[in-house]
C-alpha positions in Angstrom: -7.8 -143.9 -7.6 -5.7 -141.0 -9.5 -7.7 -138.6 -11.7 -8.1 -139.6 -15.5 -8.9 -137.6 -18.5 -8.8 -138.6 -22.2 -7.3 -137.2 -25.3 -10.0 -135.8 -27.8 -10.1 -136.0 -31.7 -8.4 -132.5 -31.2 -5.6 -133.6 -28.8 -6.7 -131.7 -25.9 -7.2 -133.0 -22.5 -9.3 -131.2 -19.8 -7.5 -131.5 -16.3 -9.8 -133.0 -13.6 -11.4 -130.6 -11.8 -9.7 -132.2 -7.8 -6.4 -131.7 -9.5 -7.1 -128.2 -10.7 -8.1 -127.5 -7.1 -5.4 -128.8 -5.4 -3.0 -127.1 -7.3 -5.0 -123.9 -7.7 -4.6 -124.2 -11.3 -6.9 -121.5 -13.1 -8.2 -120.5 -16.4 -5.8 -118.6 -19.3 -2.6 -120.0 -16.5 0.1 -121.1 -18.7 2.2 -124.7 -18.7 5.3 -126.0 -19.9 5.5 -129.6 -21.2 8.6 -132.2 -20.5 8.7 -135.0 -21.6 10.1 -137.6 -18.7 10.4 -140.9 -20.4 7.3 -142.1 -21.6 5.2 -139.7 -20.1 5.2 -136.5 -19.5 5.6 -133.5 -16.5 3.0 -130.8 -16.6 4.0 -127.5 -14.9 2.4 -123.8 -14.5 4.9 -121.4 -16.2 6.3 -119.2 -12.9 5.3 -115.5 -12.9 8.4 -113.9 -13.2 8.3 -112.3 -9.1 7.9 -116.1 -8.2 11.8 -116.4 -9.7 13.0 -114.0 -7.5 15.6 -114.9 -4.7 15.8 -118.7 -6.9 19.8 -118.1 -7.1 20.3 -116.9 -4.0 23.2 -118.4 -2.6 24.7 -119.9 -6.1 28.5 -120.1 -6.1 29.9 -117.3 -8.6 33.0 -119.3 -9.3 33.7 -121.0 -12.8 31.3 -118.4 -14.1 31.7 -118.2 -18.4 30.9 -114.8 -19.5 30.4 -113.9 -23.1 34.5 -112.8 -23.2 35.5 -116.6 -22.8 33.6 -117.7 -25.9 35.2 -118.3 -29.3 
């Protein structure tokens, strides 16, 4: 059975504690909300030396720069 959690007279939720460890969630981390639909994705903000190397291998072609605005 998935991991539950209810929303409190405050709107918080506290995130099971087996999904916390799985994903090695800890205390004062930060999230991003998306909504999806009717629900919603919950994900860690990245560090920003986890982002390194994430374009690596883009194409550079059809590249706007600031010069081809109005």
């Amino acid at each position: 059975m998935p991991a539950t959690a209810t929303l409190s007279s405050k709107f918080q939720i506290s995130i099971p504690k087996a999904v916390r460890e799985q994903q090695h969630w800890e205390a004062g981390q930060e999230f991003v909300f998306m909504p999806k639909g009717k629900g919603v994705l919950v994900m860690p903000v990245p560090e920003r030396d986890q982002l390194a190397g994430i374009a690596k291998g883009a194409s550079t072609e059809g590249y706007r720069d600031r010069s081809d605005r109005y």
